[in-house]
N, C-alpha and C positions, 0 to 999 in steps of 0.2 A: 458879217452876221446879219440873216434874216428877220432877227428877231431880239431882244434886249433878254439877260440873262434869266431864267423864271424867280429866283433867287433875289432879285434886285427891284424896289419897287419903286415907282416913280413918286408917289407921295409916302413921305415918312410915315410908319404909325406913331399911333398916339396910346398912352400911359391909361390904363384903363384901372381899375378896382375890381377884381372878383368878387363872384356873388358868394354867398355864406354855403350855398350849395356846392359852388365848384371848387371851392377849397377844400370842405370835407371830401368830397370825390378825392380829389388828389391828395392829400391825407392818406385815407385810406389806400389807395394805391401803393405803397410806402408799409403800412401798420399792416392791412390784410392781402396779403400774397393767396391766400387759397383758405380753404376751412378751416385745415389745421391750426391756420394764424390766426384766424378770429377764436376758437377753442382754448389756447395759448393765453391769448389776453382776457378771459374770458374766467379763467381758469386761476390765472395769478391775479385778478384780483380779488376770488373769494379766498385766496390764501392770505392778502393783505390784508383782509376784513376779520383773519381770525376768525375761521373756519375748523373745526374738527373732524368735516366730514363734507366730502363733494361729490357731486352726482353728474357726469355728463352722457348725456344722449344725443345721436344723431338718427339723420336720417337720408340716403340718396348719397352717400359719403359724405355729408353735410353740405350739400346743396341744396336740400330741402328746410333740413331744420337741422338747429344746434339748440340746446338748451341746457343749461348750468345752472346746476341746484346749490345750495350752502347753507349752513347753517352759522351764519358769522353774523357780526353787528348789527347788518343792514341798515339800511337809508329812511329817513325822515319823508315825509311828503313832500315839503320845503325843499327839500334838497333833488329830488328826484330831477325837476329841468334843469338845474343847473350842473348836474352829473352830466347833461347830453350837452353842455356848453364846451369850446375846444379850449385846453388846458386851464379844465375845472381840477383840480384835483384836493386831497384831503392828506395825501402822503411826505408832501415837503411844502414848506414855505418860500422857496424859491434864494433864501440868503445865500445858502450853501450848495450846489450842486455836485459838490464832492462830496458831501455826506450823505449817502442814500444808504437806505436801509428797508428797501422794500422793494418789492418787484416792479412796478407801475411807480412812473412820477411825472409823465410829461402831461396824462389827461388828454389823450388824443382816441383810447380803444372805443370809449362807448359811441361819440360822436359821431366817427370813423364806419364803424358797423350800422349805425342807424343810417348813416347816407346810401348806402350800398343794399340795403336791405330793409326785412320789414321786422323790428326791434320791439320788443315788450321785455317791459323791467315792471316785477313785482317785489317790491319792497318793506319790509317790517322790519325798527328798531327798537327795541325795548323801552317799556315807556309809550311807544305811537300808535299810533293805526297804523294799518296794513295800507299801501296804495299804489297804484298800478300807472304807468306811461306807455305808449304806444309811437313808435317815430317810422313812416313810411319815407323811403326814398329822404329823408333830411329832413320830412317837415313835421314837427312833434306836435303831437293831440295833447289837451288837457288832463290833468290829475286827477283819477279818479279813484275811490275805495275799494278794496280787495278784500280778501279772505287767504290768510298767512299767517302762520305760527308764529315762525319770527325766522330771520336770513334773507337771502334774495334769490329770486329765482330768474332768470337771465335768456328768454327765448327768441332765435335769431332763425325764421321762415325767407326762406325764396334769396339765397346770398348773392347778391350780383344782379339782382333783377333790375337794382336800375343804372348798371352799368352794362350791358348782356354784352360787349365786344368781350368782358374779361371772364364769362363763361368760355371762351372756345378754349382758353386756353389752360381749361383747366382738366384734369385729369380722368379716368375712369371713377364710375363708383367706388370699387373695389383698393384702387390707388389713391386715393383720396381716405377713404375709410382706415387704411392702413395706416398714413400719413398722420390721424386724429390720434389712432393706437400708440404711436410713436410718442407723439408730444405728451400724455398723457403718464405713458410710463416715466417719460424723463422727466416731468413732475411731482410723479409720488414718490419717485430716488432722491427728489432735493427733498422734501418730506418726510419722513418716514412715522414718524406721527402724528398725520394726518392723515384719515381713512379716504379710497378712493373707488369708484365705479364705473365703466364706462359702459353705456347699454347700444345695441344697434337696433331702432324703430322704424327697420325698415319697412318691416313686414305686416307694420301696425299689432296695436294689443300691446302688452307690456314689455315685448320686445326682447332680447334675448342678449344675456351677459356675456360679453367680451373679455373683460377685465374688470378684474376687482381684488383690492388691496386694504387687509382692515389696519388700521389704525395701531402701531404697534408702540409697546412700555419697554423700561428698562432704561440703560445707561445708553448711550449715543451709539456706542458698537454695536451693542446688542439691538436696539430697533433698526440701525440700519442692516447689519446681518437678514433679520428676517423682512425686511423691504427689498434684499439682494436677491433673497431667495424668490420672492413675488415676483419680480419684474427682470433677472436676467437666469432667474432657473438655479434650481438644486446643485445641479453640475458645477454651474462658474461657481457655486458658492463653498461647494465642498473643494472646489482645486482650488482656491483664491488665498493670497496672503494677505494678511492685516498690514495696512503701510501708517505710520504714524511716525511723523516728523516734523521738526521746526529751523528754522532759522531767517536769523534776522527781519522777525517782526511778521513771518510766514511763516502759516500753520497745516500742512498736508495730510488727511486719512483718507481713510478709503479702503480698497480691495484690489487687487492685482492678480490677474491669473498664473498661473505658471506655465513656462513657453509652450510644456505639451499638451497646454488646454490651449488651441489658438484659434482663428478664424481665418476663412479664405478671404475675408473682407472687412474693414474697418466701419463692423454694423455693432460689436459690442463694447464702445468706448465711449463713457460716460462722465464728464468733466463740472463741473459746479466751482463757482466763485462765489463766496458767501452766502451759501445757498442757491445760486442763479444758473440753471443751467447752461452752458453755452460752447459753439462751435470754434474752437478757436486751433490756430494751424501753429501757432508757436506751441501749446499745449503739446497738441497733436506730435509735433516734431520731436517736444520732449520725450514722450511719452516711449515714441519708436527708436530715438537714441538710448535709452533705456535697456531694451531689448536688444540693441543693432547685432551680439555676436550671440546671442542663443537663439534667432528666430531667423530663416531665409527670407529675402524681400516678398515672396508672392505669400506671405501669411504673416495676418496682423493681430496682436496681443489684445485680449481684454481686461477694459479694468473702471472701474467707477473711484473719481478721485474727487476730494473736495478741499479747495485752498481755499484756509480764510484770511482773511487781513485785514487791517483796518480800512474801512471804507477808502479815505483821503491818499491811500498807495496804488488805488485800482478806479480808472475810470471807463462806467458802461455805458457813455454817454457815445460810444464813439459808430455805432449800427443802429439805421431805424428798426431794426428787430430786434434790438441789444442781443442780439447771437455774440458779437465777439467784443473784447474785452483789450484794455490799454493797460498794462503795471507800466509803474513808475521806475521798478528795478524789474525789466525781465530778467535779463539773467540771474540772478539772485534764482527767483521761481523756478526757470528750470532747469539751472543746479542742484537746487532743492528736491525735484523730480525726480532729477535722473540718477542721484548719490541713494535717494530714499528706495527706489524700486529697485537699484543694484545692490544694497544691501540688504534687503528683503529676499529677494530673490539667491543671493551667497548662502546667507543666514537658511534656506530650504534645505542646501545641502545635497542628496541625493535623489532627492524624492519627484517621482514623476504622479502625473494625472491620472485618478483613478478612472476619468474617460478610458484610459487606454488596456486597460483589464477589460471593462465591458465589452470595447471593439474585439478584443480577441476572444470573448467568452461568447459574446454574437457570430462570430464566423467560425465558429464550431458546430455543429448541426449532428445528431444521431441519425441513424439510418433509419430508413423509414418501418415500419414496423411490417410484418409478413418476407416470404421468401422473394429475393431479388429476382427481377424479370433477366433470364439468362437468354441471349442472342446469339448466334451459330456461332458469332465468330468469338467468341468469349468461354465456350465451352472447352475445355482443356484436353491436350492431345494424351494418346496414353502412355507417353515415353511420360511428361507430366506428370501423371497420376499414378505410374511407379516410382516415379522421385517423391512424390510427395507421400505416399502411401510408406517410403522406405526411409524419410524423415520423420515419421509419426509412429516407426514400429520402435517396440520397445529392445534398448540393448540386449544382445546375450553375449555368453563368456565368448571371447576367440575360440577356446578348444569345442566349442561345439559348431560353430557356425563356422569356422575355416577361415576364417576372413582374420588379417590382420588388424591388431587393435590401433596401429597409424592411419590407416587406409579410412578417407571419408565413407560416412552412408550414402551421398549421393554428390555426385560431380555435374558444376555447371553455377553452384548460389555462389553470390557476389560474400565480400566481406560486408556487414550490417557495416552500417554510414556509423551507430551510435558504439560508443564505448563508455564503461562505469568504471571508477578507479575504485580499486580493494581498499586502499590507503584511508583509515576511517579517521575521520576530522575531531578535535577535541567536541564534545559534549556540547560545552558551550557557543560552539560556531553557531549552531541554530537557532539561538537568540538572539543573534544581530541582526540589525535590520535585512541585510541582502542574503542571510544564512549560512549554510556550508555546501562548496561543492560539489557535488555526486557524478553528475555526466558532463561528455561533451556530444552533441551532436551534428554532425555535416562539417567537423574540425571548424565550427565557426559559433554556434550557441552554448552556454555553461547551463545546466542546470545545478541549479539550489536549491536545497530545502530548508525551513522556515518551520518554525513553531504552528506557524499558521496556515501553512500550504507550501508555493514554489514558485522559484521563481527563474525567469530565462533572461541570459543575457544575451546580445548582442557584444562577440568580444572584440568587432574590430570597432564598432562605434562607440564602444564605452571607453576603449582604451585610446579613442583617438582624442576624444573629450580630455583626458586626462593630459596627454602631454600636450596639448594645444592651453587648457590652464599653466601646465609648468612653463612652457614656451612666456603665455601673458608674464608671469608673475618675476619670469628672468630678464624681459624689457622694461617691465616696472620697476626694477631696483638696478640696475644696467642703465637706463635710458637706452633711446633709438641709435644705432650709429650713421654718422652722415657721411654722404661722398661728396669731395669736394670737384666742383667742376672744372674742368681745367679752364674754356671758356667759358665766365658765368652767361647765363641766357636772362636776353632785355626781352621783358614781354608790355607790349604798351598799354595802358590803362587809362581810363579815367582819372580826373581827379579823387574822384569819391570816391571810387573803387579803392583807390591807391589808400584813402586816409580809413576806408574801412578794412583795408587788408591789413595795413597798421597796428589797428589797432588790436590788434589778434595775434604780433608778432612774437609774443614770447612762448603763446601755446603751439606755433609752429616750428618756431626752434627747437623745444621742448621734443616737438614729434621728428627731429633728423631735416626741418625745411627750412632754410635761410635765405631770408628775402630782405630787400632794401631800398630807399627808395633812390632811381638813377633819371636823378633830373628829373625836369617837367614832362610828367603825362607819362613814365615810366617806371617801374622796377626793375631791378637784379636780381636774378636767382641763383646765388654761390652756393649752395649744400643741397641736396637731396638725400632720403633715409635711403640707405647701401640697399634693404630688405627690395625694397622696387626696381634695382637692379639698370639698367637704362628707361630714364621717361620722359613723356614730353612735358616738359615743364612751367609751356603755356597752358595748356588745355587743363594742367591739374588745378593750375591757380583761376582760372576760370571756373572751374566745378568748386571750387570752394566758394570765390564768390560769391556767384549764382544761390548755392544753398545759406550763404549769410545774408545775401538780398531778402532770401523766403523767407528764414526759421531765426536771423540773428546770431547762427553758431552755425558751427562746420562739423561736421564728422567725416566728410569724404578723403581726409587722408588716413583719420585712425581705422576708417573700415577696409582701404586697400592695404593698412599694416596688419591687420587683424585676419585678413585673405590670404596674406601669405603666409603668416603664421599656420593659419587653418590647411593649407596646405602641406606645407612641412608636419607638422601633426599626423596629417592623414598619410603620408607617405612610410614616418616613422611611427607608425602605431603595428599593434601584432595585426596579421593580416588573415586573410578569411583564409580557411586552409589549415593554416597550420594547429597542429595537434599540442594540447598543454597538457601539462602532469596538475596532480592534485593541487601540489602545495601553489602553483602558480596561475591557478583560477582562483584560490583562497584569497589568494594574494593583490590579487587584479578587486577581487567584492570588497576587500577591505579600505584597497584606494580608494574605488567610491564611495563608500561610509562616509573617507577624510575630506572630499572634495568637492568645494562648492559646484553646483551646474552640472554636475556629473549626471543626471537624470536624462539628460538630453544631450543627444551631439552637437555639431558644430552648429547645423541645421536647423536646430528645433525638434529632430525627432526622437523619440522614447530610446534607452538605452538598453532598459529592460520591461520586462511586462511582469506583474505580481498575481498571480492565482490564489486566492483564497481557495483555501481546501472544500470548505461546504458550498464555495462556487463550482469545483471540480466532482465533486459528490454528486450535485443537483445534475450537473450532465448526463450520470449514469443512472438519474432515479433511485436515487441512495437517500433520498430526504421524504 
């Protein structure tokens, strides 16, 4: 070597003290990631302060300015430098760190944003004067008097200016702007009565409304309903079920969509721990164990859910952005979860997403109004136009016209794709929710009619939905069957691996899987479920791992039992093609009535589509 390592220094360093600057820098670093984060904190403490009403503005997607209105307690003059001190706080006494009950408790946002930027905090508590602070890059001006009603108003110019490396890394206007929108809504969702605004000033002048969510009354349902309606739209809100469940000492409501309202991306799933919004992947996991057989992988469920519990079961101590969350009993939670949204979603019964009317009422379109532009090769030949001319003359008797009364009017039209049965359904068929029979079209759609309109089915995907439930509901009272291996398979593991596969081993027996432990650093695998037929029986106990390393629970064996069932379903279900009689489309509507998840197939997707009659009217300018 030419040269001594770069890495290795010839005089040891020495133990130094950072300065009160470079701490807050690195602080912040940690507390504010981009605007959004300073907004965030910004935002949760005028909701600490007991706020009825907030106002946030930006500017440059909040590179320029952020500013947070409230009309909550506010702060004393007195108090104002020592808010910019780091873990100043007013929200816990420090005894108890398990007992939080407020958004903010470490005392590190305002400090944090004053190092990094240029910070004015205008302050009034009842009782005081109004008074104002100013903190450039970390170093705070004197207290001086203001003019305020009462709340505090909270303005954050030039973010980053005095760290500018962590400008580059920071996003578009427009992405960043978005990013503020975001946190904002997922704040007035833990809220719901507490009014909210978010203005964009970018343009200067009063700047122009983004979002805005007022302040809603009523029982706890009913304000968050119309909070659901504000911040995830009409739509989720009119498909969504009410979820309301407990157990041991955990308290679940919320809103749950139903499979056929879904997204192509896990952008509308909304999670709250005693209020706190937050990102969490065991949540996350539950949520999509939930759904695992009414939804395909590449579409993901929406739902806004909120578990409470007592502080001391839940710690948020555990992310400098308290994004994610510690239970004491996870699985308890999402058991709790996944039991609560499976029987909500049973409890729907038939019922699909009124999205899915719309979709079909949108891609119906009338023709355009005047005579159609006809093209050479569109104009009909005249063998044509005495076929059609001798379809449109009116009968006459045989004895005058010569022609026999078997003999068609014109030879060459196919059989019509549709057929109506004569066979007229009792009265009351029409009042059930899916109606009564009338057609079948392309031997593969039922039409029904409805008090209310009509409705089409899909009869090979309704009917596969059907026996793929009967199929669940005969392994559920059966159990899985096992095959015994002749040679059991050693697949080598870890320690930990070994004692967390363990511990899991009665819900894998339960599923047809017998495993055991073979000496140090391995298991046995003597039984696999028959339904899988030959499989490699390391790779499956790996996949299950892996997903208990992630989420704490496995679903990758019940979703390859649940595959094959869906299989078998769709093989033995009535198939496109074939022609049914009356009574056995009646027949087929009625299963669905009786059957949970029938709305949807295996898939996720619609079984049938509901036409409202004055939907169908309004097509033809009948309204």
């Amino acid at each position: 070597m030419t040269s001594p390592a770069p890495n290795i220094r010839q005089d040891p360093p020495r133990i130094r003290q950072l300065d009160e600057a470079a701490i807050n820098r690195i602080a912040a670093g940690e507390v504010v990631e981009r605007p959004a984060s300073a907004v965030k904190e910004l935002v949760e403490n005028a909701i600490d302060a007991g706020a009825r009403r907030i106002e946030v503005a930006y500017a440059q997607g909040g590179k320029g300015l952020i500013r947070v209105t409230d009309d909550g307690w506010g702060m004393a003059p007195e108090d104002l430098p020592l808010a910019l001190s780091r873990h100043a706080t007013s929200k816990i006494d420090g005894s108890d760190l398990l007992d939080i009950r407020s958004f903010g408790f470490r005392g590190e946002a305002l400090p944090s944003l004053g190092a990094v930027g240029r910070l004015t905090i205008t302050s009034r508590r009842d009782g005081a004067e109004a008074a104002r602070i100013v903190v450039t890059g970390g170093a705070a001006g004197p207290v001086t008097p203001a003019a305020l009603n009462r709340g505090t108003v909270v303005e954050l110019r030039d973010l980053f200016f005095a760290t500018p490396a962590r400008l580059k890394f920071l996003r578009s206007d427009r992405a960043e702007a978005q990013a503020i929108s975001d946190v904002v809504k997922r704040l007035a969702l833990a809220e719901p009565f507490i009014g909210f605004s978010l203005r964009d000033m970018s343009d200067g002048g009063e700047g122009r409304v983004i979002f805005r969510a007022d302040a809603q009354t009523g029982d706890l349902f009913d304000a968050l309903y119309g909070r659901v309606v504000a911040v995830m739209g009409r739509d989720f809100a009119e498909n969504a079920l009410k979820i309301e469940a407990e157990r041991e000492g955990f308290g679940l409501t919320g809103f749950a969509a139903l499979p056929t309202y879904s997204r192509g991306a896990a952008v509308a799933q909304f999670f709250f721990v005693n209020g706190r919004p937050v990102r969490d992947k065991q949540l996350i996991g539950a949520l999509r164990a939930a759904y695992m057989d009414v939804l395909s992988r590449d579409r993901h469920p929406a739902a806004a859910l909120f578990i409470d519990c007592d502080p001391h079961l839940v710690d948020v101590n555990v992310h400098p952005a308290k994004a994610e969350v510690r239970f004491r009993e996870p699985g308890i939670v999402r058991g709790l979860i996944v039991s609560a949204l499976r029987h909500a979603l049973a409890g729907a019964g038939h019922r699909a997403s009124s999205t899915v009317a719309g979709a079909t009422l949108g891609a119906m379109r009338p023709e355009p109004p005047g005579p159609p532009r006809v093209y050479q090769m569109d104009r009909p030949s005249p063998r044509a136009l005495s076929l059609s001319f001798a379809v449109q003359a009116p009968l006459t008797p045989p004895a005058l016209s010569g022609v026999p009364s078997e003999a068609p009017l014109a030879q060459g039209f196919a059989d019509p794709s549709a057929r109506f049965e004569t066979v007229a359904p009792a009265p009351e068929a029409e009042a059930l929710p899916l109606g009564a029979a009338r057609a079948q079209l392309h031997e593969n759609y039922i039409i029904a009619q409805t008090e209310r309109g009509m409705i089409i089915v899909d009869q090979h995907a309704a009917h596969e939905r059907l026996v793929y439930e009967k199929l669940k509901r005969q392994m559920a009272e059966r159990g899985v069957a096992a095959q015994a291996l002749l040679i059991p398979e050693i697949v080598d593991l870890s320690e930990g691996d070994i004692a967390r596969l363990m511990e899991h081993e009665a819900d894998l027996t339960r599923m047809g899987l017998t495993v055991e432990p073979f000496g140090p650093g391995a298991i046995a695998v003597r039984e696999t479920p028959a339904l899988l037929g030959e499989v490699d029986a390391g790779a499956l106990i790996r996949d299950i791992l892996d997903e208990l390393a992630d989420l704490g629970d496995s679903q990758t064996l019940q979703a390859r039992l649940d595959a094959i069932l869906s299989r078998v379903a769709c093989h033995g279900s009535i198939r496109s093609g074939r022609r049914m009689r009356a009574d056995e489309m009646n027949a087929l509507l009625r299963e669905m009535e009786a059957t949970p998840l029938s709305g949807q197939c295996n898939h996720g997707r619609p079984t049938y589509v509901e036409l409202k009659l004055s939907d169908i009217e309004r097509l033809f300018g009948r309204t």
